[in-house]
C-alpha positions in Angstrom: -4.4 -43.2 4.4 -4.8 -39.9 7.0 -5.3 -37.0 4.6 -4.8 -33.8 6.4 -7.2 -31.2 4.3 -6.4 -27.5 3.9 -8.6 -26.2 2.3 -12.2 -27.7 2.3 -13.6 -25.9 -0.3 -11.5 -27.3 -3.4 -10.7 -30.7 -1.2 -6.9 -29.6 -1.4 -4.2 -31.7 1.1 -1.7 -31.2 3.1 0.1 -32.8 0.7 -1.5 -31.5 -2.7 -0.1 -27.9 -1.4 3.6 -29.5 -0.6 4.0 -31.0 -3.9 3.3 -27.8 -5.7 5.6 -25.5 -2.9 8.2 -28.3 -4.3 7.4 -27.6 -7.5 8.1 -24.3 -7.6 4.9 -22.4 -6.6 6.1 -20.1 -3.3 3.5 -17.6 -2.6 -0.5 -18.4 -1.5 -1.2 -17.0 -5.0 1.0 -19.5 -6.8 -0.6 -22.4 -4.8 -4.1 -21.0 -5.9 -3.2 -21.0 -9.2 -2.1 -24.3 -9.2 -4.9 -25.6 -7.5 -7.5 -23.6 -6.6 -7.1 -23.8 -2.5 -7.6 -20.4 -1.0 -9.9 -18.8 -3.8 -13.6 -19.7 -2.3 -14.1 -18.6 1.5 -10.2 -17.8 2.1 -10.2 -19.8 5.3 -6.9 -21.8 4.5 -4.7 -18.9 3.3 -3.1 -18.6 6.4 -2.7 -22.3 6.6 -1.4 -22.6 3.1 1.0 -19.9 4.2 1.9 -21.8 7.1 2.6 -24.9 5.4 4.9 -22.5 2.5 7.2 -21.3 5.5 9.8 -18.5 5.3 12.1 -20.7 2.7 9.9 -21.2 0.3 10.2 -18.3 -1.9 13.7 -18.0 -3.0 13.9 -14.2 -3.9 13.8 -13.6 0.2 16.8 -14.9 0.9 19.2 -11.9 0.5 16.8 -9.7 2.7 15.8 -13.0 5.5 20.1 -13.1 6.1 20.6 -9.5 6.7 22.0 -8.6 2.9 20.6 -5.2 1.6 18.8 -6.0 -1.7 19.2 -2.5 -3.0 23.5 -2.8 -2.6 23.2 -5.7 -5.5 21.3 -3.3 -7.6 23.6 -0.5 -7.0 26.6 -2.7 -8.3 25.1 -3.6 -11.2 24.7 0.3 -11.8 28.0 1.1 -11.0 29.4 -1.8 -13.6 27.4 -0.5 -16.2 
């Protein structure tokens, strides 16, 4: 079995970091909390957030498709 390591400190794979992206974690910080990977030298944090891509964290999507963030807040205000 080819295991692709990120970060060589903790021994964290490839796939370690992609089953804990899947399982909710969406930041570097999540990942390192899950697993440790990225809080020794630092070296795979870019790699980590690499591997995370621009869809991983959920609350980005209103600002990543052009949708002001603030307009939904403003609604809410205006309802109330």
């Amino acid at each position: 079995m080819n295991r692709v390591y990120v970060c060589n400190c903790f021994g964290v794979t490839e796939a370690q970091v992609k089953k804990h992206a899947e399982g909710g974690a969406c930041t570097p910080r999540q990942i390192a909390s899950a697993c440790k990977a990225g809080t020794d030298c630092g070296s795979c944090v870019r790699r980590i957030q690499a591997l995370l891509g621009r869809e991983a964290c959920p609350r980005r999507e209103p600002a990543d498709q052009g949708v002001p963030v603030l307009s939904e807040v403003e609604e809410l205000e205006e309802a109330a």
